[in-house]
C-alpha positions in Angstrom: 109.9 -14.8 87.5 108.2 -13.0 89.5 104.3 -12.5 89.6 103.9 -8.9 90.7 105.9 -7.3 87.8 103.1 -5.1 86.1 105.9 -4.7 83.3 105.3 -5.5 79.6 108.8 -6.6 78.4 110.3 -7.7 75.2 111.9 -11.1 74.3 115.4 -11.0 74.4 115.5 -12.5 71.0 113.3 -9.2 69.8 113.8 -9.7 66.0 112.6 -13.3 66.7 109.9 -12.7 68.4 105.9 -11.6 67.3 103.5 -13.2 64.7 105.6 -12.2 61.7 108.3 -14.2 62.9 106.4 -17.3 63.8 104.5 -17.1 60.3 107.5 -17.4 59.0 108.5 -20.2 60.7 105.3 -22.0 60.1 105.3 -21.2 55.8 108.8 -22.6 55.7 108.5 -25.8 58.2 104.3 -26.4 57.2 103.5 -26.4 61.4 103.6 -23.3 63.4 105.9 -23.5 66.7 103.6 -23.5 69.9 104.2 -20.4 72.1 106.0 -20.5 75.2 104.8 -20.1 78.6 108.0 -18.3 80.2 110.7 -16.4 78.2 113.3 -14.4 78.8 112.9 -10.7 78.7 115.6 -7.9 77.0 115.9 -7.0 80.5 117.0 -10.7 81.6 113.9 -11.0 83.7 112.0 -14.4 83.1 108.6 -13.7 82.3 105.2 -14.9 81.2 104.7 -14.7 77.2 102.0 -13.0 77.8 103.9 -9.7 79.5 105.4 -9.0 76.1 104.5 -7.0 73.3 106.3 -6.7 70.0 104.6 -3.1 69.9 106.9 -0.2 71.4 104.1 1.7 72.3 103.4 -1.5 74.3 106.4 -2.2 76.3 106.7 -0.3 79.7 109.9 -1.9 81.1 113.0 0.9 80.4 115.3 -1.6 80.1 113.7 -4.2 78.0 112.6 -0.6 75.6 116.4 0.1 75.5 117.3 -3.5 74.1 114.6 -3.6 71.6 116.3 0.0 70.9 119.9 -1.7 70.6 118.4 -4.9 69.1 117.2 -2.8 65.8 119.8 -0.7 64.9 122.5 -4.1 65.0 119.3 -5.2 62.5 119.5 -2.5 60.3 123.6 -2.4 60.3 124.1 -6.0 60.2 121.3 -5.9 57.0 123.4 -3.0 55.1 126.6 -4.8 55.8 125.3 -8.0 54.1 123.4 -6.5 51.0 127.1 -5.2 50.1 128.6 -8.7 49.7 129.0 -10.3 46.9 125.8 -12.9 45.9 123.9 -11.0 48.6 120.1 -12.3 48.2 118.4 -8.9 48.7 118.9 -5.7 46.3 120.4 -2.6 47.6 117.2 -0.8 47.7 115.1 -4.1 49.6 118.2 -3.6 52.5 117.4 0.1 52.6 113.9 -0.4 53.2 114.6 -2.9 55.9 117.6 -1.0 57.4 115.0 2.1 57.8 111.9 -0.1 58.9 114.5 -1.4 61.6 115.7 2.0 62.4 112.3 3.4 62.7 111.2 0.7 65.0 114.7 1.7 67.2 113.2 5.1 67.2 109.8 4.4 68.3 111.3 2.0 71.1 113.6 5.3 72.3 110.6 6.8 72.9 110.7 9.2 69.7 
């Protein structure tokens, strides 16, 4: 880690990371996990949680951008791809809408 990065990166687990994830967390366990210190960044850098944004408009390292970028569209392909199974727990049109938030987030992280 190192202390003169002026970077603001993304966690490597970027679909994991943010309050929306950790709300989830804490409405299905009842307790709300505490935040870490020190994560690992898109761009394998370890670095303070507080040098990361969930925010594309936030994040300043190119590489860290162009893993969140990667990062979405799997998301959105992964969530098509299992709203056509059989028994899948979403509706066709609630995977479209989170395919295209994904896809849109990809965007904004590619700097478009």
């Amino acid at each position: 880690m190192s202390e003169t990065d002026p970077h603001i990166h993304v966690e490597q687990k970027v679909m994991q990371a943010g309050a929306a994830y950790r709300n989830l967390i804490a409405s299905s366990l009842g307790r709300a996990p505490d935040a870490p210190d020190v994560v690992t960044a898109g761009c394998g850098l370890r670095v303070p949680y507080a040098m990361t944004s969930t925010r594309p408009e936030s994040v300043t390292c190119l590489a860290c951008r162009e893993h969140a970028h990667r990062e979405h569209l799997r998301y959105a392909e992964q969530v098509e791809r299992l709203s056509r199974m059989p028994g899948a727990p979403v509706t066709g049109e609630q995977a479209a809408k989170a395919a295209q938030w994904a896809r849109d987030v990809a965007q904004r992280f590619a700097g478009g």
